[in-house]
C-alpha positions, 0 to 999 in steps of 0.5 A: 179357887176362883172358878169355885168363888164364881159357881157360888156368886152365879148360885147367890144371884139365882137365889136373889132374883128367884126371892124377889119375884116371890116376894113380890108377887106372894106378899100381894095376897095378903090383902089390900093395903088402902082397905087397911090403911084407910077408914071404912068411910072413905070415900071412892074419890079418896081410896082412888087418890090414895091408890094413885099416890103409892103407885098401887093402880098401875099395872102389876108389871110395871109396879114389878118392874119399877121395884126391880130396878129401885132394887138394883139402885139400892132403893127399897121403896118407901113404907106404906105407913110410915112414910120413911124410906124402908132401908133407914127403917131396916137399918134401925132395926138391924142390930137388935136382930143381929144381936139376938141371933148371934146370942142365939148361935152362941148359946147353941154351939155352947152346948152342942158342941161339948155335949155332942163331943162327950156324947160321941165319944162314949156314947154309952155314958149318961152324957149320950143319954143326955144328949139325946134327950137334948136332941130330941127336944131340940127339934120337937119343941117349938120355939114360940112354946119354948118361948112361952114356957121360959117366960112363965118358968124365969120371969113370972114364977121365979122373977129371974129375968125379964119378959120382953124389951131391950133394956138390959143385957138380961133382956137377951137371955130368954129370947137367945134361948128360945131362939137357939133351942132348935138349932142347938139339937141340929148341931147337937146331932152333927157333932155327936155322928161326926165323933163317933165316926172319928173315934173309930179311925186309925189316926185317933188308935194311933194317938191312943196308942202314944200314950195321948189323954182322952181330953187331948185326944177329943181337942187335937184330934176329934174336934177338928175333924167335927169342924168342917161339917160343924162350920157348914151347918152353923153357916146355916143356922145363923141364918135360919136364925136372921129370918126365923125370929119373926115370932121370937120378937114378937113375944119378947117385944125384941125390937127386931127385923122379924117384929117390924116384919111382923108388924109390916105383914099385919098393915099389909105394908106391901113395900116394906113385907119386900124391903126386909125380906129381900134384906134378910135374904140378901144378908143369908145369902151372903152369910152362907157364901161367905160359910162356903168360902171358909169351907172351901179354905179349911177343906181343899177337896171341896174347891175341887167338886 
């Protein structure tokens, strides 16, 4: 267990340095903040003196190199525009976006997981029908369209739910949905493949052959065994989830990582564009070494590979 615990710590630091080079270098080509931050009419003197002041007329090297080792002090900068540190600013917004996300993966698993066991298990039933056709929606439909016709369906016509804000916890509803809606048919397919493969073992012949129920047979027997890939790819969806709700947020006004990432793109707020997106990945990473970890605890035969 401890060689496998330190091949995933080597592989999580990989990730986190190949990311922040990236990031750095990537989020420059978005355009130049002083031309953003400051009036058309300012002055030569005062575009120098700003570009002074944020550090931004340095050479590309060293501004790199400065925010690799604020990095390692646990320093993420400071916002162009907000003038406040990036991490305090992140830190704000971190719950709402933990929050969304977990609703998002809640609502996946909820239906995926029943759905995709019936589905396996009698995949000639309306049940499997149904869910391919939730599949297949799943993975086709854009969340930003999903997003858009759920708004229109539940909170203009019908007048159900609300439309954008954190007010209440009917605000989660919508944005959740959306969010989770692709996920949800990933996860729908794995559970469908992993019964139907279990359904045809020898193990699950010999339960029926006791005299076991089908309802019992699907809960001691199947679910299980659709566990340990299920766990692997929940890992990783929860954390598509963290850093793919960019666009969710901004429709829902979600008040979210993803909309102040939005918002930092538009400004070209180069420090804090890094400071999230070095802090989402950070936050995957970990998230899926801790799913690895799982894995590895629930089946033995991965510590070994």
């Amino acid at each position: 267990m401890f060689r496998y615990l330190v091949k995933r710590t080597a592989q999580s630091l990989f990730l986190l340095v190949g990311a922040s080079v990236l990031v750095f270098f990537l989020v420059r080509l978005s355009g130049d903040p002083v031309s953003l931050m400051l009036p058309k009419e300012a002055s030569a003197e005062q575009r120098a003196a700003f570009r002074a002041e944020m550090g931004l007329d340095r050479p590309l090297l060293v501004q790199f190199g400065d925010y690799l080792g604020g990095v390692v002090r646990g320093d993420l900068g400071k916002s162009l525009r907000n003038q406040r540190a990036n991490l305090e600013l992140i830190l704000e917004r971190l719950p709402a976006t933990l929050e969304l996300a977990l609703a998002a993966l809640f609502f996946a698993l909820l239906v995926a997981v029943p759905l995709g066991l019936v589905a396996g298990l009698y995949p000639s039933s309306p049940a499997g029908r149904l869910a391919d056709w939730v599949a297949f929606s799943g993975q086709t439909i854009p969340s930003f369209v999903l997003a858009m016709l759920l708004i229109l369906l539940f909170a203009v016509q019908l007048g159900w739910l609300p439309s954008f804000g954190r007010d209440t916890p009917a605000s989660l509803i919508l944005p959740a949905i959306a969010l989770g809606f692709g996920g949800m048919g990933q996860l729908l397919r794995l559970t469908r493949a992993a019964a139907h493969e279990a359904r045809r073992a020898d193990y699950i012949r010999t339960a029926r052959s006791k005299g076991l129920g089908e309802h019992r047979v699907a809960i001691k027997h199947v679910l299980p065994n659709v566990t340990i890939p299920l766990l692997s790819v929940a890992g990783v969806q929860f954390t598509y989830l963290l850093g793919g709700s960019v666009y969710i947020e901004t429709i829902f006004a979600w008040p979210g990582l993803g909309s102040l990432l939005n918002t930092a793109i538009q400004d070209a707020d180069f420090p804090l564009v890094q400071a999230i997106t070095l802090f989402i990945a950070f936050f995957a990473v970990a998230v899926q070494m801790l799913t690895d970890v799982l894995y590895g605890l629930v089946d033995p035969r991965v510590r070994l590979e």
